[in-house]
C-alpha positions as a Markdown table, in Angstrom:
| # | Residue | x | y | z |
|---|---|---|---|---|
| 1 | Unk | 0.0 | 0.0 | 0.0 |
| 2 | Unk | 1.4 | 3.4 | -0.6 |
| 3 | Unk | 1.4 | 6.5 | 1.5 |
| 4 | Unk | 1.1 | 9.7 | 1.4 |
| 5 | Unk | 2.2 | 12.0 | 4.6 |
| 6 | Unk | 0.5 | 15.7 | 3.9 |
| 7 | Unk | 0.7 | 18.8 | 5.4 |
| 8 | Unk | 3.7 | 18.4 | 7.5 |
| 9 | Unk | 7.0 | 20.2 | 7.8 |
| 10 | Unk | 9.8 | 18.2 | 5.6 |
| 11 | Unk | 13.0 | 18.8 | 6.9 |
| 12 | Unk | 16.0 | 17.6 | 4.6 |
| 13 | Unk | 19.4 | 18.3 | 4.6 |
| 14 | Unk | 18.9 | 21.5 | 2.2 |
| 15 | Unk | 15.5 | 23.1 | 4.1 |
| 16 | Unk | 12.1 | 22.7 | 6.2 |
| 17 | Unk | 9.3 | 23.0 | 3.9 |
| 18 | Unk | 5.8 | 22.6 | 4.1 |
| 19 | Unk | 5.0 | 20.0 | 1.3 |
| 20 | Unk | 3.1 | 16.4 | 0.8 |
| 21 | Unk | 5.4 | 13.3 | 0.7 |
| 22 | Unk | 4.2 | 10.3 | -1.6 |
| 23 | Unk | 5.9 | 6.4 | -0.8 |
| 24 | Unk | 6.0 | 4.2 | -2.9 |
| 25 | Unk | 7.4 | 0.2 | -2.1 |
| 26 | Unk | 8.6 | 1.7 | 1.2 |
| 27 | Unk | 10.8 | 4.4 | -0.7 |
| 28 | Unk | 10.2 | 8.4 | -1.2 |
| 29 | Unk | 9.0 | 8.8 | -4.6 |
| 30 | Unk | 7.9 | 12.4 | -4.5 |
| 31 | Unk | 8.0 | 15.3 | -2.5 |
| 32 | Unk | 5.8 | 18.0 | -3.6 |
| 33 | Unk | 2.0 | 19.7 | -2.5 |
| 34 | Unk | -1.3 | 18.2 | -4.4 |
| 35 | Unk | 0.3 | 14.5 | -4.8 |
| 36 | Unk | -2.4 | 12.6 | -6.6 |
| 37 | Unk | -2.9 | 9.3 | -4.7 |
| 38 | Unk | -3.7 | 6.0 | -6.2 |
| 39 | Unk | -7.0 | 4.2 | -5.4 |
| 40 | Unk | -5.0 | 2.1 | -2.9 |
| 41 | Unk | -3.3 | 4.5 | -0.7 |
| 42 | Unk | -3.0 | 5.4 | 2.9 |
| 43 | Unk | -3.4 | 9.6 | 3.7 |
| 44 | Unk | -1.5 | 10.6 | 7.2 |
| 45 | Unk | -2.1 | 14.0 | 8.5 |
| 46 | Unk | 1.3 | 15.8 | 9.5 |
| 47 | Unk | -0.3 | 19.2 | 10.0 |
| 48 | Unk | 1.5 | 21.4 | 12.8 |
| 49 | Unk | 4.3 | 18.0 | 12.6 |
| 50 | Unk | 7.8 | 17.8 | 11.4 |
| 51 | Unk | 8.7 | 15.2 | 9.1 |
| 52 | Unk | 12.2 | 14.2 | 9.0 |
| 53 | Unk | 14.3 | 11.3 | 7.9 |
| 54 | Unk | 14.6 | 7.7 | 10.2 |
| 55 | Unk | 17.9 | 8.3 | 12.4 |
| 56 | Unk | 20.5 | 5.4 | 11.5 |
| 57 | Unk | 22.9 | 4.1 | 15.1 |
| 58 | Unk | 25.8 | 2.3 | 13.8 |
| 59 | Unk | 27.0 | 1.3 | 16.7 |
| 60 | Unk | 24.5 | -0.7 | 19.1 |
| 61 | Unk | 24.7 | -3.9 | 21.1 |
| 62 | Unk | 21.6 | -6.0 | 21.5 |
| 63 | Unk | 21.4 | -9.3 | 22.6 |
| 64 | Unk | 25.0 | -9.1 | 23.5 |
| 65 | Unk | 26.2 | -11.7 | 25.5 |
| 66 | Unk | 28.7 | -10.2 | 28.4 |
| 67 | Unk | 30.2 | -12.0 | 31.6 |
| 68 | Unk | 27.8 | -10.4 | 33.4 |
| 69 | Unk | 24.8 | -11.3 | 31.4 |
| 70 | Unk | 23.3 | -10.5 | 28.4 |
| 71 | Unk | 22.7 | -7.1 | 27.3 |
| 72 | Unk | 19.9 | -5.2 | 28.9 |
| 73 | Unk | 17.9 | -5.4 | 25.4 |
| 74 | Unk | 17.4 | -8.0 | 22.9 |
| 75 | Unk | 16.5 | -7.1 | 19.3 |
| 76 | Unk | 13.2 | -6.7 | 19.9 |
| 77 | Unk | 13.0 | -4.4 | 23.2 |
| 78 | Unk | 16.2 | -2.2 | 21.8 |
| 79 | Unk | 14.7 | -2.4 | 18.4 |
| 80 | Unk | 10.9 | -1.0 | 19.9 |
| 81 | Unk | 13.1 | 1.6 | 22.1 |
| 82 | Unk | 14.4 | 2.8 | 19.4 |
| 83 | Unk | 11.8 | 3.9 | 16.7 |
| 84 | Unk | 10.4 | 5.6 | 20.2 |
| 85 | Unk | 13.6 | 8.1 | 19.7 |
| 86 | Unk | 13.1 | 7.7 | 16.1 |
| 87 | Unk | 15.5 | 5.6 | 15.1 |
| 88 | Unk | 15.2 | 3.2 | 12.1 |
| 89 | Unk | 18.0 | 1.9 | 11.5 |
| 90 | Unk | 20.7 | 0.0 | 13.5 |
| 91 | Unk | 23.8 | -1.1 | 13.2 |
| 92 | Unk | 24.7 | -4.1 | 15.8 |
| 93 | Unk | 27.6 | -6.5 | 15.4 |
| 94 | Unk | 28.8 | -10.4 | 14.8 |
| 95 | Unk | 31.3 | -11.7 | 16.4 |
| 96 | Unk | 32.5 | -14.7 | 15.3 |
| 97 | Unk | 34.7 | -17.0 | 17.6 |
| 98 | Unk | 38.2 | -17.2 | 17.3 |
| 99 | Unk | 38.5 | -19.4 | 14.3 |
| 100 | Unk | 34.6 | -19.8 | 13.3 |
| 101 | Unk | 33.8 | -18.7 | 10.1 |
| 102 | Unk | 32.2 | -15.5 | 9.0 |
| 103 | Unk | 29.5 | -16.9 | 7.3 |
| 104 | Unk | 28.0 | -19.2 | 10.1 |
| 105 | Unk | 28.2 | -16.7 | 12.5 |
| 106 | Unk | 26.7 | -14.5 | 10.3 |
| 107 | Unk | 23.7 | -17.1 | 10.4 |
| 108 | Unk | 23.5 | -17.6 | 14.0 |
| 109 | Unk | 23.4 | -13.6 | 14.4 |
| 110 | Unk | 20.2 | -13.0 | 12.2 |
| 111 | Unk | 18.2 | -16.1 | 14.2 |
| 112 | Unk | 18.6 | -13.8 | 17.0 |
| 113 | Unk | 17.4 | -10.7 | 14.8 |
| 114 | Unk | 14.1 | -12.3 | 13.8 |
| 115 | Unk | 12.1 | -9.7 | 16.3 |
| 116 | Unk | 13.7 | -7.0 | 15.3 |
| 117 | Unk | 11.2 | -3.9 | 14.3 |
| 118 | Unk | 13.5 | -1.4 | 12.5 |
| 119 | Unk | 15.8 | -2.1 | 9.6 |
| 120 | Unk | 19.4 | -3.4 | 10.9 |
| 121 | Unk | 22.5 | -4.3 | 8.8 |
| 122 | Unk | 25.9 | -5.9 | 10.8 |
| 123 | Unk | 29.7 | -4.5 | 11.2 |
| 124 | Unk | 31.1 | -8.3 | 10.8 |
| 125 | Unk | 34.2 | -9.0 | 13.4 |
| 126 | Unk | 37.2 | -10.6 | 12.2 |
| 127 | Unk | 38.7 | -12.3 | 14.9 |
| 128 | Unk | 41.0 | -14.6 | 13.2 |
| 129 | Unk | 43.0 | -14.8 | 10.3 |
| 130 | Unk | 43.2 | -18.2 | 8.1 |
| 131 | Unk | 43.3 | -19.1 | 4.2 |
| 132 | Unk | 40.0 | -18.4 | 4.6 |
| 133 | Unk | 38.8 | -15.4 | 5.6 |
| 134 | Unk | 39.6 | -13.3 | 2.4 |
| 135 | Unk | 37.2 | -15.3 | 0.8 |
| 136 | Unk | 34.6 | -15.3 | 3.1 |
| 137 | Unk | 35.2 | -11.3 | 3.6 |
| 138 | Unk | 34.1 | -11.4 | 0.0 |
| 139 | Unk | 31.1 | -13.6 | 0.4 |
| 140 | Unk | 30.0 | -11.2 | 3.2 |
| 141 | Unk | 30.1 | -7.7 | 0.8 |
| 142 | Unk | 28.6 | -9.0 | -2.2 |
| 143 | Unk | 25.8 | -12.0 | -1.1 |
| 144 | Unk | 25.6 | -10.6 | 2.4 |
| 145 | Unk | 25.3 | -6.8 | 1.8 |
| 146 | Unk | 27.8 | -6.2 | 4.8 |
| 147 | Unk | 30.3 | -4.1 | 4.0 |
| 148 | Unk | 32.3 | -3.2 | 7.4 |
| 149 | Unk | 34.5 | -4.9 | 9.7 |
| 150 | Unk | 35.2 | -5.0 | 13.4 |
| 151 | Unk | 38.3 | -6.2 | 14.6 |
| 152 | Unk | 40.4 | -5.7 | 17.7 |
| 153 | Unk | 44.1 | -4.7 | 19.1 |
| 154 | Unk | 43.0 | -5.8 | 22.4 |
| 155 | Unk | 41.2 | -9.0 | 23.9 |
| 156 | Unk | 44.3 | -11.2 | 22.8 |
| 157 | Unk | 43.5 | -14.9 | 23.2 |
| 158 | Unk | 39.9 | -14.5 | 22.7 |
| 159 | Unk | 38.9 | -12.0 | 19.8 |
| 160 | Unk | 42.1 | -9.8 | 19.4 |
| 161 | Unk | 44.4 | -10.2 | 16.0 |
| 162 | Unk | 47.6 | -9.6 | 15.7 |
| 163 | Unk | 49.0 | -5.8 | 13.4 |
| 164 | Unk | 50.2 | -7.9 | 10.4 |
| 165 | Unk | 47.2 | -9.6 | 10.5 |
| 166 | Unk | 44.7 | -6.5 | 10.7 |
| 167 | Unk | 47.2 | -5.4 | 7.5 |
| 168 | Unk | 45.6 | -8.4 | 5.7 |
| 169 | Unk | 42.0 | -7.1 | 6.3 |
| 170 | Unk | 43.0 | -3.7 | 5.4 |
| 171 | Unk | 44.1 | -5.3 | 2.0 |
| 172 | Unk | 41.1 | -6.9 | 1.5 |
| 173 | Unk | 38.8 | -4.5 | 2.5 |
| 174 | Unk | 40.1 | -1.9 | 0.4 |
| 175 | Unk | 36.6 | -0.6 | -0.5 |
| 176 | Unk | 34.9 | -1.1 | 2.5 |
| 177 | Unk | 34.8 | -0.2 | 6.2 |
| 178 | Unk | 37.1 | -1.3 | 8.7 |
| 179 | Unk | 36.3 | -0.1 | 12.2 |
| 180 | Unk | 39.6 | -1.0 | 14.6 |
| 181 | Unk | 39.3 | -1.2 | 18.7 |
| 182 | Unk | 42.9 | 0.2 | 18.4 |
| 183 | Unk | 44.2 | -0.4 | 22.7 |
| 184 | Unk | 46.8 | -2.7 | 22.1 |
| 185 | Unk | 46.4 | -5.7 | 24.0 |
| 186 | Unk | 50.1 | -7.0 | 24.4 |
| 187 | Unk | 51.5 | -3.9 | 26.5 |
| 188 | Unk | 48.1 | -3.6 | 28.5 |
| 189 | Unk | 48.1 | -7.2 | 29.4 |
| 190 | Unk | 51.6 | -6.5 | 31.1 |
| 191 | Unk | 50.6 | -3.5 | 32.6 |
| 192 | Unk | 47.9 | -4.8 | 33.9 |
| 193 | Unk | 49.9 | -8.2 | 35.2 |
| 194 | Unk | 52.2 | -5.8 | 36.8 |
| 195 | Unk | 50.2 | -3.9 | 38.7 |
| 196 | Unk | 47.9 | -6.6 | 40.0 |
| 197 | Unk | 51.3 | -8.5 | 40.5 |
| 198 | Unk | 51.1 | -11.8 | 42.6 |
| 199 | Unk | 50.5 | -10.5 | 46.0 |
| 200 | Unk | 47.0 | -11.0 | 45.9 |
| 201 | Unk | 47.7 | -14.4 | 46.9 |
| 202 | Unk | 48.2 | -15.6 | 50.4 |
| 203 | Unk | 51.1 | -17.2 | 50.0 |
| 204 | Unk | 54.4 | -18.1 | 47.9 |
| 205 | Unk | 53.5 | -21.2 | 47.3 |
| 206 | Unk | 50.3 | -20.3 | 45.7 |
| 207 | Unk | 51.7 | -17.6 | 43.4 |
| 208 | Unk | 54.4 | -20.8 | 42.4 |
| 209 | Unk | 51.6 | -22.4 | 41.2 |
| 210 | Unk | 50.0 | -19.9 | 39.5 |
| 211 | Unk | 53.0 | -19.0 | 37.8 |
| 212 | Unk | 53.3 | -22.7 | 37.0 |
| 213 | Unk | 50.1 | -23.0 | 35.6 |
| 214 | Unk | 50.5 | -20.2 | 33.5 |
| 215 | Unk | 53.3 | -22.1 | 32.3 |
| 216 | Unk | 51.3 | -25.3 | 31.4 |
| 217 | Unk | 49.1 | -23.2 | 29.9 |
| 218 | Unk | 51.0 | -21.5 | 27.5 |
| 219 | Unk | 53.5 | -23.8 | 26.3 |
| 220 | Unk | 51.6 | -27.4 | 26.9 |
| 221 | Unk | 48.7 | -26.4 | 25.5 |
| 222 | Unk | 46.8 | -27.4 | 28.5 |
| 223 | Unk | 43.1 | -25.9 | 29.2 |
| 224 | Unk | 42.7 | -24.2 | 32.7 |
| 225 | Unk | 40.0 | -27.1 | 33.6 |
| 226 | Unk | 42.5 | -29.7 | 32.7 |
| 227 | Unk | 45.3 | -28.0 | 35.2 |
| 228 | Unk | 42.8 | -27.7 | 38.1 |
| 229 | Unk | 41.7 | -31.3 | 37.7 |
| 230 | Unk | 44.9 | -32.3 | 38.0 |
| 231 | Unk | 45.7 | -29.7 | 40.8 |
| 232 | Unk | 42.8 | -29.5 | 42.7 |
| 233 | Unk | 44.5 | -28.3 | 46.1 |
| 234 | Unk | 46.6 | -25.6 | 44.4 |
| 235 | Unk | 45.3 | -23.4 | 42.2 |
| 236 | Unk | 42.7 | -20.2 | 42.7 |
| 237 | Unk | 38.9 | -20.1 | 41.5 |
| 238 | Unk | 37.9 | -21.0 | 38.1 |
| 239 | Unk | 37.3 | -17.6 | 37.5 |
| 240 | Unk | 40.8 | -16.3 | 38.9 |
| 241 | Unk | 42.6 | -19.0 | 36.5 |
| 242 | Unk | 40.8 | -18.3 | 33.4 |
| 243 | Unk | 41.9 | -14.6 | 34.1 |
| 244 | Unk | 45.6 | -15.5 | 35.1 |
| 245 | Unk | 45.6 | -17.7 | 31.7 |
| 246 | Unk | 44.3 | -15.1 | 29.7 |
| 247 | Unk | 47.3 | -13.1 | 31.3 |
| 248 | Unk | 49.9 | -15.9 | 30.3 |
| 249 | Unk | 48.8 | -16.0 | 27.4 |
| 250 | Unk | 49.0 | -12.3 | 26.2 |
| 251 | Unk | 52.7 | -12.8 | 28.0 |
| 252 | Unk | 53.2 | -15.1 | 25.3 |
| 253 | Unk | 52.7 | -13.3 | 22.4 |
| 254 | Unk | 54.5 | -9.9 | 23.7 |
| 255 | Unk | 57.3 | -12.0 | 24.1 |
């Protein structure tokens, strides 16, 4: 059905007129005062209104999963919040998982999108780098439509790349977007074991094994829930040695 919004105060990048505006298939196909409508059309009064262009946010989180929870709005709520503000269109993210490829993620992103009540597009993370991923950055611009990319200094061990391999998706992105979380992760993981040190542990002994574990982590390849099975009487929390090993671990590369 097509609509015609009359009456109203346009507002465009150029002025604020009074004049009609005719849609047509969900796009503007006139602007002007005495549109004729079709037989099959839907007539909104705008009079003493302003009528101005959908905002676009291209940067929003919904339905983001956090150690704390999920976000405080799905797709649907954020989505409903937003054409309130008049907002309609958002730009929310996928983030793949180190080593998962673009596309499935992709997939698994717009199930969750399905409630969604204002138009939405994706900035598409790159969180690793294989003989892959150029072709799949490829599949995402021209099947998907998504033409930018997230990726990130930081976070190293879980989403962060390393510099030459953002200089690969700067190659291949040439003609796109490619939006970079630029803190660097190596030198802030340092800083950050340095501060923190190892005196938040009771004893010697227990920084020894955190140290050690570290260790085991890094260079045998062992997961933190294989150490503390083995080590059940020596190590910290579960959630104090996934944080140490994500410390080791960005050791590791600086080194």
């Amino acid at each position: 059905m097509d609509l015609i919004i009359y009456n109203g105060a346009i507002v465009t990048s150029e002025s604020t007129t009074l004049s009609d505006i005719l849609i047509h298939n969900e796009k503007i196909a006139a602007i002007g005062k005495d549109l004729t409508p079709s037989e099959n059309i839907k007539l909104i009064d705008a009079t003493g209104k302003y009528v101005f262009p959908g905002a676009i946010d291209a940067h929003v989180h919904l339905d983001l999963p956090t150690p704390a929870g999920p976000s405080s709005d799905n797709f649907e709520s954020g989505s409903i919040a937003a054409l309130h503000g008049g907002t309609t269109t958002i730009i929310d993210f996928v983030t793949p998982l180190r080593n998962e490829t673009l596309i499935a993620a992709i997939q698994k992103r717009l199930k969750e999108t399905e409630k969604c009540r204002v138009d939405y597009s994706f900035h598409t993370g790159i969180t690793s780098w294989n003989e892959n991923t150029a072709k799949e950055m490829e599949v995402c611009v021209k099947q998907c439509g998504i033409t930018s990319f997230k990726t990130y200094m930081a976070y190293k061990g879980t989403i962060g790349i390393e510099e030459n391999e953002l200089f690969e998706v700067m190659k291949i992105a040439e003609k796109s977007c490619v939006k970079c979380h630029t803190e660097p992760g190596n030198p802030m993981a340092i800083m950050h074991l340095n501060l923190s040190s190892w005196d938040k542990y009771s004893t010697a002994k227990q920084a020894d094994k955190a140290k050690a574990m570290c260790t085991m982590v890094t260079k045998d390849k062992m997961p933190p829930k294989s150490f503390k099975e083995k080590n059940p009487n020596d190590v910290p929390s579960q959630e104090e040695t996934n944080t140490i090993c994500n410390w080791a671990q960005s050791i590791q590369l600086a080194k």
